[in-house]
C-alpha positions, -999 to 999 in steps of 0.1 A, spaced: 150 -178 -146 174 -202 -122 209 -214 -134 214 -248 -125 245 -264 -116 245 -302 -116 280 -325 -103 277 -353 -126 288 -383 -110 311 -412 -122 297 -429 -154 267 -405 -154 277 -383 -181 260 -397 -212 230 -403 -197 230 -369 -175 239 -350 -208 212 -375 -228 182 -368 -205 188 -331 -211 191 -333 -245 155 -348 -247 140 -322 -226 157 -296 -253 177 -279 -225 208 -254 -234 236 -264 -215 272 -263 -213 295 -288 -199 329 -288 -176 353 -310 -166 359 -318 -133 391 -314 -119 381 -326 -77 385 -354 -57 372 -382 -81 339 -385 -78 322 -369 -104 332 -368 -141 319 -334 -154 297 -305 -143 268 -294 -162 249 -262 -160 215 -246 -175 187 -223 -178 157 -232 -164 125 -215 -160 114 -216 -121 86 -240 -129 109 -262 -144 134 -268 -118 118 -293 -102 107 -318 -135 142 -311 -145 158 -323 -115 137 -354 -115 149 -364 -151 182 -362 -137 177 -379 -106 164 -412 -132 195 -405 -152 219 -412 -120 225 -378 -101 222 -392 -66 211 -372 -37 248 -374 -23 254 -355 -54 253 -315 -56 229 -304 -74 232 -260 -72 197 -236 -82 211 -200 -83 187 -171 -91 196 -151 -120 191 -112 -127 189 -110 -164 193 -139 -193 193 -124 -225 187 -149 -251 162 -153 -281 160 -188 -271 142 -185 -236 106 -181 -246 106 -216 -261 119 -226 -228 87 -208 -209 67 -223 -231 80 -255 -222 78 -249 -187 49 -224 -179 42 -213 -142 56 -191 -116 53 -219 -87 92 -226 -74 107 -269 -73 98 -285 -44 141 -279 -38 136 -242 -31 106 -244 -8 123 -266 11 155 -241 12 135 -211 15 114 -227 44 146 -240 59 162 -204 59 128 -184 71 128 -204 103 159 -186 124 178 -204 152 160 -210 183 180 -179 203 169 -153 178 139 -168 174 127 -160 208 153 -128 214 134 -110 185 94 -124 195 102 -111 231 112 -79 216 82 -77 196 62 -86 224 71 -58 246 70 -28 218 35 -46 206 24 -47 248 40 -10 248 18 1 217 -18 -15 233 -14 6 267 -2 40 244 -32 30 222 -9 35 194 -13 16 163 19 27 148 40 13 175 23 -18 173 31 -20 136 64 -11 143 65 -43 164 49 -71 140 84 -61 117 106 -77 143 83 -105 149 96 -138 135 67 -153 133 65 -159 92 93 -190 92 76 -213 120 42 -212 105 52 -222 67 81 -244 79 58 -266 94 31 -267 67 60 -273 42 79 -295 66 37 -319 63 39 -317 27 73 -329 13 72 -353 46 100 -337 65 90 -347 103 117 -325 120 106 -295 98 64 -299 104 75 -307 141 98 -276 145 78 -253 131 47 -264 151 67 -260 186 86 -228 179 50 -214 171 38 -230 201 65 -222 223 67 -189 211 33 -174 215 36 -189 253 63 -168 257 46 -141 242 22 -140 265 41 -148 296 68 -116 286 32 -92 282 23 -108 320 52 -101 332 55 -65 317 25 -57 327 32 -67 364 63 -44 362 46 -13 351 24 -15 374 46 -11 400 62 22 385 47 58 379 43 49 342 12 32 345 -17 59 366 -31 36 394 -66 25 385 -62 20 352 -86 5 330 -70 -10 302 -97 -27 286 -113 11 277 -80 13 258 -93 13 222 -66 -10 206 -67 -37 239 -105 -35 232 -100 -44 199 -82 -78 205 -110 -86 238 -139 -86 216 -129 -110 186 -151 -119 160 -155 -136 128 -136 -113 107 -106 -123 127 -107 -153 105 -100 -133 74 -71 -115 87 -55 -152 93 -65 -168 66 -58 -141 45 -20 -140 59 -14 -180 56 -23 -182 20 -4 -146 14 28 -167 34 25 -196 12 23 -176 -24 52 -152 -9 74 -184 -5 62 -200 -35 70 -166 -59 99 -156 -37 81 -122 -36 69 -96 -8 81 -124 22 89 -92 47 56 -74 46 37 -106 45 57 -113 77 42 -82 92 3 -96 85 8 -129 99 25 -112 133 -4 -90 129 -27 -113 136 -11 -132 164 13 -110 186 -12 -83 199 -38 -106 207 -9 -125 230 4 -91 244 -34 -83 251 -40 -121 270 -10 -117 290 -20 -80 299 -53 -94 307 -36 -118 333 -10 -89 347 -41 -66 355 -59 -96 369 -92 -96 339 -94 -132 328 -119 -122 303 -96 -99 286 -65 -129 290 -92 -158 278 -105 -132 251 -70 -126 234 -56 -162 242 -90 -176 218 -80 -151 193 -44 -162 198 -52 -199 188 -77 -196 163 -55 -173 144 -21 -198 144 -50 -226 132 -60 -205 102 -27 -197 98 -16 -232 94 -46 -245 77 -44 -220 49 -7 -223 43 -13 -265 47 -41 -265 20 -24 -242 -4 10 -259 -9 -11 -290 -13 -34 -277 -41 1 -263 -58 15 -293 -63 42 -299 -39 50 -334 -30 77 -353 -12 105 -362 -38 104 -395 -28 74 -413 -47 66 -440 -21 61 -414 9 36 -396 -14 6 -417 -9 15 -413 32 17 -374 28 -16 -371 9 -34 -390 35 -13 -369 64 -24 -337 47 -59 -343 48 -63 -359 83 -41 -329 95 -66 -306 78 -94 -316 91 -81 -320 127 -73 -281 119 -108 -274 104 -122 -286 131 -107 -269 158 -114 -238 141 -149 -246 134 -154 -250 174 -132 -217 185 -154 -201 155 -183 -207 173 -169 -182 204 -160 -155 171 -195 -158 160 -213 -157 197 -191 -127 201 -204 -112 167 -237 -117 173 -230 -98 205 -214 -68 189 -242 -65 166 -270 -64 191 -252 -41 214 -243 -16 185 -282 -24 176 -293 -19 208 -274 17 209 -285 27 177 -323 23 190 -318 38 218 -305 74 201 -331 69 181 -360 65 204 -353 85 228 -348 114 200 -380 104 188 -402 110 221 -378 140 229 -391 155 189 -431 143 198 -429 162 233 -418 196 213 -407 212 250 -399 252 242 -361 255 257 -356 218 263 -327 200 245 -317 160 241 -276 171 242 -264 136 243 -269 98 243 -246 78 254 -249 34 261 -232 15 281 -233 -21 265 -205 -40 256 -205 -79 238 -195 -93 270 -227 -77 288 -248 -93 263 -234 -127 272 -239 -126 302 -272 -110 306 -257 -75 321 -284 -45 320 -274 -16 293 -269 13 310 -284 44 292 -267 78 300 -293 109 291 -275 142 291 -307 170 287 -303 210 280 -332 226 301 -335 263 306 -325 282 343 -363 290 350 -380 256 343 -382 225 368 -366 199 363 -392 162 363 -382 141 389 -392 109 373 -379 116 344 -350 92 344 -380 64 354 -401 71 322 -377 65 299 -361 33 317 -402 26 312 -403 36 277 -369 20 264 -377 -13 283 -417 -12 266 -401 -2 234 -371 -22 231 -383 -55 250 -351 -49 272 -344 -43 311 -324 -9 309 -306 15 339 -316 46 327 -294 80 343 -306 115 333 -284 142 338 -299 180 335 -275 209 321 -291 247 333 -288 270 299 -298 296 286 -311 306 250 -306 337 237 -333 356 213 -308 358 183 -323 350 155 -298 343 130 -277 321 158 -313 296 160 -316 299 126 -280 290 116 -283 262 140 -315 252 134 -324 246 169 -321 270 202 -284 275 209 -278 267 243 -253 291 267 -223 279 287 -237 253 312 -240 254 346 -235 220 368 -252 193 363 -280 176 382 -292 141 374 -317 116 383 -319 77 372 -343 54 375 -336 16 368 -359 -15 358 
C-alpha cells in the first residue's frame, strides 16, 4: 500500500476532494496553515497500481505539477476496507511517479559512480588472474552498474532526454573506464613479483571463460535487464539483481583490458564483443519491458513521440545485437566442433588401442589441443598420446605417424599427433588386475616420445 499526500492548491478543494470521492477513495483532509498557496492537504490509501490513475484524476481536477504531490511507502494498513480498494486497483506494477524516482535515485553522482566501477574493476581484474570466482562475485556487489542501464530505458519511455541520455553515457563512459583501469592494472603487475614472468593468462580458467563467448551470453543479459526492470517496477530484490547485470559486463571488461595489458588482442577484442553485446541486451530487454508494462510519459501529447522513439530505438538495438550475435554464434559453433573434435579423438584412438589387444600396453591419456579460436582460423589440433608400455618391449617408431594417419583418415581433419611412451611394469597380482580390471601399471620411469604431423 502507498499513503499519498496531495497540497491542494487555491480553489481546488471541491473538485480535488470531488474527483476522490468518485473514485471511492478513503481520505482525510487538513488545513493548511503555509505560505498561501494551497487551501487544504489531502491524504489516502492507495494500492501501488493505483498511484498513478489516482494522480491523473487529480491532475484534471487542478493539482498542478508546481504542486506537491507526496507517495510514501507504508509497512502495515490495517483496515477491512482495503480489499475493495485492490480490487479496484489490481496489479503490482508501481505509477509512472515512482519509476521515475526510483530510476532517479539508482543512478549515483558521477564521482561515486566511477570511484565504486574502478573499484569493482580492480577486485573483478584481481579475481580473473587468481582464477577465483568468489572474488569476482565479491566485485559485481560494488559495481554500480544497475542505475545507468534502467535510467536510460526509463529516462526513453516517460520521454525524459537528460535521463535516457545520462544513463546511456555513464554506461558508456563507464565500461571505457573499466577497461582502461584493467589495462592499466595489468601493465602494473607486470612489472612486480606478483605476476611469474611468462604468464599465460588466457589458460586461466575464468579469463578463458569471458575470451570464448557464445550465444548463452545473451541469456545472462537478457535475463538481467528484464530481472532490472521487474526489480524497479516491484521495488523488490534491486541489490542482487545489481550483482547479475555487473555480472555480465564487468569481467568481460576486466578480461579486454587484460587482454590489451598482456599484449593478446584476441583476448581484448574477445571480452570488448562480449562487453557490448551484453550492455545492448541489457538495454533492449529493460527498453521493451517497461514499454509492454504500461509506462508512458505523463504528458499525453509526447506519448505518440515516445511510442514511435521506443520502437525505432529497439530495433536500432535489435539489430546491433543481431550482428554481434553472429560472432556469439561463429564462436559456438566453434566450441562445439572442438569439444566434438576431442570427444572423437578419445574415442578413436581408444578404439584402435582395444582392436590391437597389445599384452602390457596401456592408452594412459588423451589429451587435445584445440581451442574455438583454432577452428576459426584454420589452426591444426594438436593430439597429445601418453602410452603405458612395459621395460622389455620396443617402442614403434612410427607410431606417432599412424595415428596422425588414422585420426586425419578417420576424422577428415589435418592433426599434429605427439606420442609420449611411459616404461612400467605389471605385476602378476591377481586380485590388483582384477580389482582394476586392466594391468596395473608400476611407478613410471621417464618418458620418451615421438610425433608425427600431417
Amino acid at each position: 500500500m502507498r499513503l499519498v499526500q496531495v497540497l491542494i492548491p487555491q480553489g481546488s478543494r471541491e473538485s480535488v476532494l470531488e474527483s476522490l470521492d468518485r473514485q471511492g477513495i478513503d481520505y482525510a483532509v487538513f488545513e493548511e496553515v503555509g505560505r498561501g498557496e494551497f487551501e487544504a492537504m489531502v491524504q489516502f490509501p492507495v494500492p501501488p497500481s493505483g498511484v498513478e490513475t489516482v494522480i491523473e484524476e487529480l491532475t484534471t481536477a487542478g493539482v498542478r505539477d508546481d504542486s506537491y504531490t507526496i507517495v510514501l511507502p507504508t509497512e502495515t494498513v490495517v483496515s477491512q476496507r482495503l480489499s475493495a480498494l485492490k480490487e479496484r486497483f489490481p496489479g503490482l506494477r508501481i505509477s509512472r511517479e515512482e519509476l521515475h524516482a526510483r530510476a532517479e535515485d539508482l543512478a549515483p553522482a558521477n564521482s561515486t559512480f566511477f570511484s565504486f566501477l574502478i573499484l569493482s574493476t580492480v577486485i573483478a581484474a584481481t579475481g580473473l588472474l587468481l582464477d577465483s570466482a568468489a572474488t569476482i562475485i565479491g566485485a559485481m556487489v560494488v559495481a554500480p552498474l544497475m542505475g545507468p542501464a534502467v535510467s536510460a530505458s526509463v529516462g526513453a519511455i516517460l520521454a525524459d532526454r537528460r535521463m535516457a541520455s545520462r544513463g546511456a553515457v555513464l554506461q558508456v563512459t563507464g565500461l571505457a573506464a573499466a577497461i582502461a583501469t584493467a589495462a592499466l592494472l595489468g601493465v602494473i603487475l607486470q612489472q612486480t613479483i606478483l605476476i611469474p614472468p611468462g604468464v599465460d593468462i588466457q589458460a586461466i580458467p575464468q579469463v578463458a571463460e569471458r575470451t570464448s563467448p557464445n550465444v548463452l551470453s545473451l541469456f545472462l543479459a537478457l535475463g538481467s535487464g528484464i530481472a532490472g526492470a521487474i526489480s524497479i517496477m516491484r521495488g523488490s530484490g534491486s541489490t542482487l539483481v545489481g550483482v547479475a547485470i555487473a555480472v555480465a559486463l564487468v569481467p568481460p571488461a576486466a578480461t579486454s583490458g587484460l587482454g590489451l595489458a598482456f599484449g593478446l588482442p584476441a583476448v581484448a577484442v574477445a571480452g570488448a564483443v562480449l562487453v557490448v553485446v551484453n550492455l545492448l541486451a541489457i538495454n533492449l530487454s529493460a527498453l521493451i519491458l517497461f514499454y509492454l508494462s504500461g509506462f508512458t510519459p505523463l504528458d499525453a501529447d509526447e506519448r505518440e513521440g515516445v511510442r514511435a522513439s521506443v520502437v525505432s530505438r529497439a530495433a536500432v538495438l535489435g539489430v546491433a545485437i543481431a550482428v554481434l550475435s553472429l560472432v556469439l554464434a561463429g564462436v559456438t559453433y566453434a566450441s562445439f566442433q572442438t569439444a566434438s573434435f576431442e570427444q572423437q579423438t578419445q574415442a578413436e584412438l581408444q578404439r584402435q588401442f582395444d582392436e590391437a589387444d597389445i599384452e602390457g600396453v596401456e592408452l594412459v591419456s588423451v589429451t587435445v589441443d584445440y581451442r574455438p579460436i583454432d577452428y576459426l582460423l584454420g589452426n591444426q589440433p594438436r593430439v597429445d598420446v601418453l602410452v603405458g608400455i612395459p621395460r622389455d618391449l620396443q617402442a614403434p617408431p612410427d607410431l606417432a605417424q599412424r595415428f596422425d594417419d588414422q585420426l586425419t583418415e578417420g576424422l577428415n581433419r589435418d592433426v599434429v599427433v605427439r606420442v609420449g611412451f611411459v616404461e612400467a611394469q605389471v605385476s602378476d597380482d591377481a586380485a590388483t588386475r582384477s580389482s582394476l580390471g586392466r594391468p596395473a601399471p608400476a611407478r613410471p620411469f621417464p618418458v620418451r616420445s615421438s610425433e608425427g604431423g600431417a
